[in-house]
C-alpha positions as CSV (number, residue, x, y, z in Angstrom):
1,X,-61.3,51.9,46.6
2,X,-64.1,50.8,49.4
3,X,-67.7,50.1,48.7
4,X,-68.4,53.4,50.2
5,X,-66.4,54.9,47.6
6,X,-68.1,52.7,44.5
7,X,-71.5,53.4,45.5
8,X,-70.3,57.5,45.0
9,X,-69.2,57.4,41.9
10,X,-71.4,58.8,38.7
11,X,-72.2,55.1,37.5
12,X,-74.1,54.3,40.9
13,X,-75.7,57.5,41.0
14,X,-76.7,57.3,36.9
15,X,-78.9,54.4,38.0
16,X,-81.2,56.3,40.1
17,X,-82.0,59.1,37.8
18,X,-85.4,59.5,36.6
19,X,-85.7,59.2,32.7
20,X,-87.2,62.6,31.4
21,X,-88.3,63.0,27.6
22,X,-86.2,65.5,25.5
23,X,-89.2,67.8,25.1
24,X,-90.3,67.9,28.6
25,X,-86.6,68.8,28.8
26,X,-86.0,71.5,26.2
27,X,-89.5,73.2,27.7
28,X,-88.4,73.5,30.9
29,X,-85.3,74.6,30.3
30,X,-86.8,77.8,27.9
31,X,-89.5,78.6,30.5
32,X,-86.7,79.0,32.9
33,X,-84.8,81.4,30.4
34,X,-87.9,82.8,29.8
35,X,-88.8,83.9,33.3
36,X,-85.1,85.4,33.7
37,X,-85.6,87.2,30.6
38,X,-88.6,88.9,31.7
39,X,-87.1,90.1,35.0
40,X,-83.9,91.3,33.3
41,X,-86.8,93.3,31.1
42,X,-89.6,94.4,32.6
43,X,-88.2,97.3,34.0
44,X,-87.2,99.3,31.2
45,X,-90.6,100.9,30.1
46,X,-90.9,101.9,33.6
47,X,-87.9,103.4,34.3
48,X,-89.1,107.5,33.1
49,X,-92.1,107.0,35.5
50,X,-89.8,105.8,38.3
51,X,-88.0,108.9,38.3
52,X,-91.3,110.4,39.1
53,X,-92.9,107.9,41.6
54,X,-89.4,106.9,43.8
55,X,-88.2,110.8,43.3
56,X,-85.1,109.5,41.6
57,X,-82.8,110.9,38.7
58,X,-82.2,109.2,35.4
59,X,-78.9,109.1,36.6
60,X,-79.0,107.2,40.2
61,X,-81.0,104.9,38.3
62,X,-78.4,103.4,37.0
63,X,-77.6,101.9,40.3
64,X,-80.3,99.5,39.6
65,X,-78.4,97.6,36.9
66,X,-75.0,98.0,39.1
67,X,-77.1,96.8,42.1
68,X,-78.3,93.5,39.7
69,X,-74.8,93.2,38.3
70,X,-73.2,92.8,41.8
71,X,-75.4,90.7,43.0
72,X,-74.6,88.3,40.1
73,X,-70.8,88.7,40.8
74,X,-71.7,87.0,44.3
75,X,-74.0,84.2,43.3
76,X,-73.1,83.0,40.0
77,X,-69.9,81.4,41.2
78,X,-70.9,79.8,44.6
79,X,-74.0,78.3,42.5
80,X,-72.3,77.2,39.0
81,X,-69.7,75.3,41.7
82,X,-72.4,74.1,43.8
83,X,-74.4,72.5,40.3
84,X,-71.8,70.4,39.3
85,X,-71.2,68.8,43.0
86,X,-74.6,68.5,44.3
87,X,-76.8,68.5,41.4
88,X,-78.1,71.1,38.9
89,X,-81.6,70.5,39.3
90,X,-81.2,71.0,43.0
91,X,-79.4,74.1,42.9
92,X,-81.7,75.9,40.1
93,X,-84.7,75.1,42.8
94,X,-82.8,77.5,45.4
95,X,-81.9,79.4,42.5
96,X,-85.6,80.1,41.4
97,X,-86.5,80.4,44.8
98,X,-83.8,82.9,45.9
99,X,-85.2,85.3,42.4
100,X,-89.2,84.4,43.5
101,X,-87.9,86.3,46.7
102,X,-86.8,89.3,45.3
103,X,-89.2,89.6,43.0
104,X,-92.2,89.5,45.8
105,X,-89.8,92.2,47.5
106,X,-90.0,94.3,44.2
107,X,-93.4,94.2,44.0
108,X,-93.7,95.4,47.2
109,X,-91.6,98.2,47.1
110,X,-92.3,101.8,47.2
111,X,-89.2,103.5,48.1
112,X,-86.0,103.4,45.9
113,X,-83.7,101.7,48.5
114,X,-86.7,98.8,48.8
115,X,-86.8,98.3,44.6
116,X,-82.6,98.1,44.9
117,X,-83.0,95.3,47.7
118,X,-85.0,92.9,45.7
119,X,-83.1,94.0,42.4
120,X,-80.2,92.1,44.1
121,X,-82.1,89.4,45.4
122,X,-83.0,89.1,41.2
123,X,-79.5,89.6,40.2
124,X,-79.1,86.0,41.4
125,X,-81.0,84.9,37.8
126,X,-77.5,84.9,36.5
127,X,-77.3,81.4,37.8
128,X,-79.8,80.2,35.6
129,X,-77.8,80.2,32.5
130,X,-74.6,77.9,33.9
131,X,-77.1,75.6,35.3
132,X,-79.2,75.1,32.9
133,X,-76.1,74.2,30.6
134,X,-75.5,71.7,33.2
135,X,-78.3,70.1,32.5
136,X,-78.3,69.8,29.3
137,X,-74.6,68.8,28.8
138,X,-75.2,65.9,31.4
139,X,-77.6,64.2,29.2
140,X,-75.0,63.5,26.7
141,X,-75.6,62.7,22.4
142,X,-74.2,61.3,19.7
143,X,-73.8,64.8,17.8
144,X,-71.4,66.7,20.9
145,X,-70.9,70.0,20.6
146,X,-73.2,70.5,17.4
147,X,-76.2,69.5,19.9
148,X,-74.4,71.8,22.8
149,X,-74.3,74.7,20.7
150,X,-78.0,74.4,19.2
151,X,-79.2,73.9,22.8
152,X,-77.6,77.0,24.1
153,X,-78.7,79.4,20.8
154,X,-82.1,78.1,21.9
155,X,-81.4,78.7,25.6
156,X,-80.4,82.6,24.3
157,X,-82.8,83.1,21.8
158,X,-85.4,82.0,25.1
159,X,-84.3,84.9,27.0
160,X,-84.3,87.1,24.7
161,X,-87.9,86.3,24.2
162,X,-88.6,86.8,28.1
163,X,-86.8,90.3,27.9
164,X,-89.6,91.0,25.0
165,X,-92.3,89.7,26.9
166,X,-91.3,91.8,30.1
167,X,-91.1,95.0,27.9
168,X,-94.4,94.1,26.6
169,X,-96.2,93.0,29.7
170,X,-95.0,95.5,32.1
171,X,-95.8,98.4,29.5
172,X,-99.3,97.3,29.1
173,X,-99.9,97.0,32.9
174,X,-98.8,100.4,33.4
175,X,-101.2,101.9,30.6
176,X,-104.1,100.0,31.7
177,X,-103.6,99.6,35.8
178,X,-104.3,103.1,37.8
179,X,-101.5,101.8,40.2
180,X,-98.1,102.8,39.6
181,X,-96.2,100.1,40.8
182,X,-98.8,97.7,39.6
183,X,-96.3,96.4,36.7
184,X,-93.0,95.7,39.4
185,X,-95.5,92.2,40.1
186,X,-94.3,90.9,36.4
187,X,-91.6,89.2,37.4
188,X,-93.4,87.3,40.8
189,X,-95.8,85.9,38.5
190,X,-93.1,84.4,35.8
191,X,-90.7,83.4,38.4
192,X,-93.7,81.3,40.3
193,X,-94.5,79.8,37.0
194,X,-91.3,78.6,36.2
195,X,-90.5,77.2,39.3
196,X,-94.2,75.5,40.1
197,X,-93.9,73.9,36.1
198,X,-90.1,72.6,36.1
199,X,-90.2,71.5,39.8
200,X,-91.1,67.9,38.6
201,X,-89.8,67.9,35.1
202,X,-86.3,69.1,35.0
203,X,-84.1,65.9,35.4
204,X,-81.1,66.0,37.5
205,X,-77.7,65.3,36.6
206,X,-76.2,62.0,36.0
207,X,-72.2,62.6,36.9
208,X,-71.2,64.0,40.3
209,X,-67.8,64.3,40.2
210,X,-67.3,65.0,44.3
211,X,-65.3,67.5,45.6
212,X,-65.8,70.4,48.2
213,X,-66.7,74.2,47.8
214,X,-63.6,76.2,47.9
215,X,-65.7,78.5,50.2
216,X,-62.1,80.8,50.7
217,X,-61.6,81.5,46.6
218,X,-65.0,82.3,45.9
219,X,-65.1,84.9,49.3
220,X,-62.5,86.2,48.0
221,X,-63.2,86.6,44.6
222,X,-66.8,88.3,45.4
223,X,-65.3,90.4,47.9
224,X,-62.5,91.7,45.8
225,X,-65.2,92.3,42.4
226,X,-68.3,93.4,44.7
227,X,-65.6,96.7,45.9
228,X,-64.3,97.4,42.3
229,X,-67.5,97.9,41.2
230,X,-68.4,99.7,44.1
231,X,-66.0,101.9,43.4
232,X,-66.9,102.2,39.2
233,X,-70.2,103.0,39.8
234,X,-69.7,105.5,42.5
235,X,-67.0,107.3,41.1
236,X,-67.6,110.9,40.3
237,X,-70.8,110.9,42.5
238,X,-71.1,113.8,45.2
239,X,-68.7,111.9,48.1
240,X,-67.6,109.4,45.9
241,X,-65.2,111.4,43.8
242,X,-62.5,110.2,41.7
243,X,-60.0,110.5,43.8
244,X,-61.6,110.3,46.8
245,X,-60.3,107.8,49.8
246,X,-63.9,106.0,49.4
247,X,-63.5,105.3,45.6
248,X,-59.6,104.7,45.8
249,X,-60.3,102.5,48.3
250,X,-62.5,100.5,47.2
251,X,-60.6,100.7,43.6
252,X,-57.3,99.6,44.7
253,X,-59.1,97.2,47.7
254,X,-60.4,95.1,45.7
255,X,-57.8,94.8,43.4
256,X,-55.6,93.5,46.1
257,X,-58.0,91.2,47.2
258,X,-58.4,89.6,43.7
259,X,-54.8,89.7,43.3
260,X,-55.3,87.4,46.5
261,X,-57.7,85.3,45.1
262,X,-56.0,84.5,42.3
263,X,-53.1,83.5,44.6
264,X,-55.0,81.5,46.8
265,X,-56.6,79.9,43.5
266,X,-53.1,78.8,42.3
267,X,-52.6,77.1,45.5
268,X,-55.4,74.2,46.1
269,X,-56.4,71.1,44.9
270,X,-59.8,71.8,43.7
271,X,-60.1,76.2,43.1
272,X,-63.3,77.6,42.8
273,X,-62.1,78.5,39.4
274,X,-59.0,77.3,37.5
275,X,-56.8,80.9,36.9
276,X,-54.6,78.1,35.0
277,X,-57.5,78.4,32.3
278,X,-56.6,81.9,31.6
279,X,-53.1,81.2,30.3
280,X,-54.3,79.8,27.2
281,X,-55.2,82.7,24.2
282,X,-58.4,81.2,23.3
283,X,-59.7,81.7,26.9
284,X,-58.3,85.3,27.6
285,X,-59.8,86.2,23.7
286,X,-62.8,85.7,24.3
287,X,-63.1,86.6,28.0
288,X,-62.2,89.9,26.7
289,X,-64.7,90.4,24.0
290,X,-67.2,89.2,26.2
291,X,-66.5,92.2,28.5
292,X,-66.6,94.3,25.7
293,X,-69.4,93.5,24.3
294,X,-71.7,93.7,27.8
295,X,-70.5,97.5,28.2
296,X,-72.6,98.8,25.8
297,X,-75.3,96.4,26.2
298,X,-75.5,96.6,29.9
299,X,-74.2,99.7,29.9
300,X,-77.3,101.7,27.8
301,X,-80.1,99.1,29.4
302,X,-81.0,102.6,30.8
303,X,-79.8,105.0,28.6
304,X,-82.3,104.4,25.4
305,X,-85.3,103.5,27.5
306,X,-85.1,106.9,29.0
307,X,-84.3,108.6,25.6
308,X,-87.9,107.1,24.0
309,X,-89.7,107.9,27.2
310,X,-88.6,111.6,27.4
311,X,-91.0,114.0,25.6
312,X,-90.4,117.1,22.8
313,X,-90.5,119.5,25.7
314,X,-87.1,118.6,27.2
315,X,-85.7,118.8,23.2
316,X,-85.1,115.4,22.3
317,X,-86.5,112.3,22.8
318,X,-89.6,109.8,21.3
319,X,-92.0,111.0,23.7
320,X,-93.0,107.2,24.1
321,X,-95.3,106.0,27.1
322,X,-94.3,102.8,28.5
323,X,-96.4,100.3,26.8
324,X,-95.2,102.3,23.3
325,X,-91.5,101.9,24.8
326,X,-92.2,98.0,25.0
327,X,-93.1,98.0,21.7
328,X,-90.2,100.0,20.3
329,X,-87.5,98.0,22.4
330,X,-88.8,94.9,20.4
331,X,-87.1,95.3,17.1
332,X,-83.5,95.2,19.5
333,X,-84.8,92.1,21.0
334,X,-85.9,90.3,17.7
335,X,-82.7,91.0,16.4
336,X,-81.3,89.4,19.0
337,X,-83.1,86.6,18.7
338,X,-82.4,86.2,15.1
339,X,-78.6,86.5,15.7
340,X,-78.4,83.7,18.7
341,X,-80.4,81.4,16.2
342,X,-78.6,82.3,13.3
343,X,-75.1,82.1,15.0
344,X,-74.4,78.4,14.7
345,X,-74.4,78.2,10.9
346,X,-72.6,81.4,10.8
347,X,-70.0,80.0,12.8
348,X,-69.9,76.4,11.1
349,X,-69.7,78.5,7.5
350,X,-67.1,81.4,8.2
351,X,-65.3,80.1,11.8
352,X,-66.0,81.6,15.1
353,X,-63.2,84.2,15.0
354,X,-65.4,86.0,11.7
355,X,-68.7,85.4,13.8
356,X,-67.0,86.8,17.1
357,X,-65.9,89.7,15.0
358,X,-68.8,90.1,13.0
359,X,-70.7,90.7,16.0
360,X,-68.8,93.4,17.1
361,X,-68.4,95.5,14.2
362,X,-72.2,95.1,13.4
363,X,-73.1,96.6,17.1
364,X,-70.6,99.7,16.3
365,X,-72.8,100.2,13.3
366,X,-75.9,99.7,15.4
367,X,-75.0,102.3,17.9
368,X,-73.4,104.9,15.1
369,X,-76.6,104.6,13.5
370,X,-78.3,105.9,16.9
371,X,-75.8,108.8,17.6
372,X,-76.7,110.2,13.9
373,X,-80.1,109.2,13.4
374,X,-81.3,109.8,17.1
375,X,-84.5,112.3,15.5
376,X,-85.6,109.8,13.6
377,X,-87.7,107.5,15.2
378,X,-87.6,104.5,12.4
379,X,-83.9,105.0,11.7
380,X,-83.1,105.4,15.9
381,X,-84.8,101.6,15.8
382,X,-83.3,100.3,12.8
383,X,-80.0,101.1,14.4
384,X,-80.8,99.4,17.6
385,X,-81.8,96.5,15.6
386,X,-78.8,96.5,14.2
387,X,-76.7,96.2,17.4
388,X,-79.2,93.7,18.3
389,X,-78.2,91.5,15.8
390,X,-74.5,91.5,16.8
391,X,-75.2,91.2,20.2
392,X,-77.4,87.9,19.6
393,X,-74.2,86.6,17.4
394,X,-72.2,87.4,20.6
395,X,-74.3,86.4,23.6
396,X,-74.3,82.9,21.5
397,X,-70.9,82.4,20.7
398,X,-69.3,83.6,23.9
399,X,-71.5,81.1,26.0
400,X,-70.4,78.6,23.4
401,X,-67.0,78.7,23.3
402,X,-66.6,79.1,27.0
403,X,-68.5,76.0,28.2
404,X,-66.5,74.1,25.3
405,X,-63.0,75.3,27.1
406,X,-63.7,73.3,30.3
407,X,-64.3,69.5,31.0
408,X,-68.1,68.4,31.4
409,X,-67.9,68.1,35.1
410,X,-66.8,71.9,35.4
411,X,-69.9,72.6,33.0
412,X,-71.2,75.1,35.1
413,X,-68.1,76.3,36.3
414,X,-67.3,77.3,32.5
415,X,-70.3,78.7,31.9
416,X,-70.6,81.1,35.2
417,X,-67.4,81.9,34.3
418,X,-69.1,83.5,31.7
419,X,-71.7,85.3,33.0
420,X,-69.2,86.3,35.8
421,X,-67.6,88.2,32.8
422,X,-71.1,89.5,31.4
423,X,-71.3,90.7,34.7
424,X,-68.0,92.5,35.2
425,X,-68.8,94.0,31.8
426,X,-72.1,95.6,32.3
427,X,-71.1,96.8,35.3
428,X,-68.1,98.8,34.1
429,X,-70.9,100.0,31.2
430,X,-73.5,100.6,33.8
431,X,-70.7,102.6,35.8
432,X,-69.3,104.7,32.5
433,X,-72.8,106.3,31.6
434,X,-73.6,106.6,35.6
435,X,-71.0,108.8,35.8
436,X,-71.5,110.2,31.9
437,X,-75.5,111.1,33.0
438,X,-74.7,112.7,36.4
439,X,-71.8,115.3,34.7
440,X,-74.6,115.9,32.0
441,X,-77.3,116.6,34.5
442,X,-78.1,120.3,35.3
443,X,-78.8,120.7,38.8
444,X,-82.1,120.2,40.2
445,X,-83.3,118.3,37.0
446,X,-84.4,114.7,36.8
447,X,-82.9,114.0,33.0
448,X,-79.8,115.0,31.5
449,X,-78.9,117.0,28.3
450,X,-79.1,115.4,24.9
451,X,-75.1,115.2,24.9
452,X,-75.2,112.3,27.8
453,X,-76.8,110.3,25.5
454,X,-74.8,111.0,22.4
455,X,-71.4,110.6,24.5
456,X,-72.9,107.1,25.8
457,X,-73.4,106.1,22.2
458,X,-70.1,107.3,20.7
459,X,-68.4,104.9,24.1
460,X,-70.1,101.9,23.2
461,X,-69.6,102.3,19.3
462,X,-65.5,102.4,19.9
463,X,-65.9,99.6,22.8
464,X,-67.2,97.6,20.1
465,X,-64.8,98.3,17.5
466,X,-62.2,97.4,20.1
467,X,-64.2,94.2,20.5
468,X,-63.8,93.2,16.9
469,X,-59.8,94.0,16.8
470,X,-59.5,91.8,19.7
471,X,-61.9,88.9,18.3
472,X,-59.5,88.8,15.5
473,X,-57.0,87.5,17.9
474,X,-58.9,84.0,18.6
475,X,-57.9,80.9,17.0
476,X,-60.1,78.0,16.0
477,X,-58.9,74.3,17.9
478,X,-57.2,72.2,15.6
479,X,-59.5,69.1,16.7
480,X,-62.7,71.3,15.8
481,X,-60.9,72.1,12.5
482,X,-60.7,68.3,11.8
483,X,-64.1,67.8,12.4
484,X,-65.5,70.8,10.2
């Protein structure tokens, strides 16, 4: 080994980092989650009056969450890869900045096609999450994973709050500003906090482990996802039919080109992401409940805003305004909330299998509860609280156990691996009640029938049911067994 060598390795570079207090720490880590919670939420209680500002249907507004969601399928790996061998802190700066960008370009917008452009300069938020775990796994402690896991239920239970305070915010700007498009300036003004505050407070990380960008895999990867879910969330559009040369295209396309990737992964030294991972059953289980457990959540982020916002005169509905919307999206959120705090003790008292299945079966109930009590307004919420609460057991767990599968210098890695999933999920969720809306959609009307919404409910309850079968499938480590 030369000097040149020594002075690149993680002790030489240890000696240089700035010493940050654990508060300073944990604060700027929430704000962070925070500010990406509100710009996942702030949309929602505006998305009835959108239809009637941007000239849009219920139904091509779903192509704002698909528009998000592939936009994370091309950031999150480049920057989760890019945190562990240049620096977390470094790469969350671009990352805050790239969101600040796209928010400034929403608030701006007044056309449809504008909103979507800064909507996928957003989607690259999903970053956040992977490189925030990088941060905090790189400062170490003496309790391991116990500490990892309580960090990352605070890390959820911080977004979640965001998404509450987006709902909140956005609504009341709407009711109180004569503007219409006032509100789409929430998310500049959290994003510009976050990044002016945690600029000089977030610390970087200690441990480079060097390496290269495998610039080839993660082309191919985005390229190969990016045209499947082209092709889900245009299928059965006018053009873009089912069997159509556009949607089989891009359908079979990109699953060639993944098939590729993967290929190409087995193949070099250092992959963007190890396909070797995905041969253990750990790994595959809950990759797979991960995915089914972001098509319904993803998957009716559109769905049950528009069902409170739409009035007694179309036959169904709340007949909420957006600031009432807010407010009745918060007992979801809560729930939420509660779940990602509660999920650690839950797990260390009945395993992570029971928790990973508990979480399942209690969003089927939640969204069963909405498909029979969808007149009532305080049963319809109780229900989404419900599903709430499953889905903050799940959003913990699933981040937990996947950073725990992969060594600390593939941190990020692990963890975008993730949301990469989250990703894939919603989108096929955002695609299956696209398509369910536009069949249920009589022509020349904005919203659909009552039955799009009761078919999209009756999906997500059996996705989740499938969710809890297949949970059932993990297995705790035996070295996590010995330490319980």
């Amino acid at each position: 080994m030369t000097d040149t060598d020594t002075a690149r390795t993680p002790q030489a570079s240890r000696a240089v980092v700035r010493a940050t207090p654990g508060a300073a720490v944990i604060a700027s880590v929430a704000l962070v989650e925070l500010s990406s919670g509100i710009t996942q939420g702030f949309l929602s209680p505006l998305l009835k009056g959108l239809t009637e500002t941007l000239r849009v249907t219920a139904a091509e507004l779903n192509w704002i969450s698909i528009a998000n969601l592939l936009a994370s399928v091309a950031f999150t790996p480049v920057l989760s890869r890019m945190g562990d061998l240049y620096g977390h802190r470094r790469i969350l700066r671009w990352n805050l900045a790239i969101v600040l960008l796209g928010s400034v370009l929403v608030g701006f917008s007044r056309s449809f096609g504008v909103l979507l452009a800064g909507q996928i300069l957003q989607g690259a938020f999903a970053g956040f999450f992977p490189l925030l775990v990088g941060v905090l796994r790189n400062r170490g402690g003496a309790d391991g994973d116990g500490e990892s896991r309580r960090g990352i239920s605070y890390m959820v239970a911080a977004l979640v709050a965001g998404i509450a305070v987006g709902l909140v915010a956005s609504g009341f700007v709407a009711r109180t500003v004569d503007s219409p498009t006032a509100a789409l300036w929430v998310p500049t003004a959290a994003v510009g906090l976050a990044l002016a505050v945690t600029w000089p407070l977030l610390p970087e990380s200690e441990a480079r482990p060097g390496g290269r960008i495998d610039w080839a895999g993660g082309i191919l990867l985005c390229v190969g996802l990016v045209a499947i879910m082209l092709g889900l969330g245009m299928g059965g559009l006018p053009g873009w039919e089912w069997t159509s040369p556009r949607t089989l295209g891009c359908l079979v396309g990109g699953a060639l080109v993944t098939a590729l990737w993967v290929r190409v992964e087995l193949r070099i030294a250092e992959p963007m992401i190890d396909v070797r991972m995905f041969r253990r059953r750990n790994v595959v289980t809950v990759s797979l409940v991960t995915v089914t457990f972001t098509v319904p959540m993803i998957g009716l982020q559109v769905a049950n805003p528009v069902f409170m916002g739409t009035g007694p005169e179309h036959g169904y509905g709340l007949g909420l305004d957006p600031f009432a919307t807010g407010l009745a999206m918060l007992p979801n959120m809560l729930a939420i909330a509660a779940g990602a705090l509660a999920a650690p003790r839950v797990a260390a008292a009945v395993s992570d299998r029971l928790t990973l299945c508990a979480g399942s079966l209690l969003m089927a109930a939640g969204y069963l509860a909405s498909l029979t009590w969808h007149g009532s307004m305080p049963l319809f919420l109780a229900g989404t609280a419900v599903a709430g609460l499953g889905i903050g057991f799940l959003q913990h767990s699933t981040r937990t156990l996947a950073v725990e599968s992969v060594p600390p210098d593939r941190t990020s890695v692990g963890s975008g691996i993730n949301e990469l999933l989250i990703n894939v999920g919603g989108s096929v969720g955002a695609a299956i009640v696209l398509t369910v809306f536009a069949a249920r959609t009589p022509a020349g009307e904005t919203l659909p029938e009552l039955g799009a919404y009761t078919t999209s409910w009756t999906i997500c309850a059996v996705v989740s049911l499938a969710g809890a079968a297949l949970a059932l499938l993990y297995r705790t480590p035996k070295d996590r067994e010995a330490r319980s």
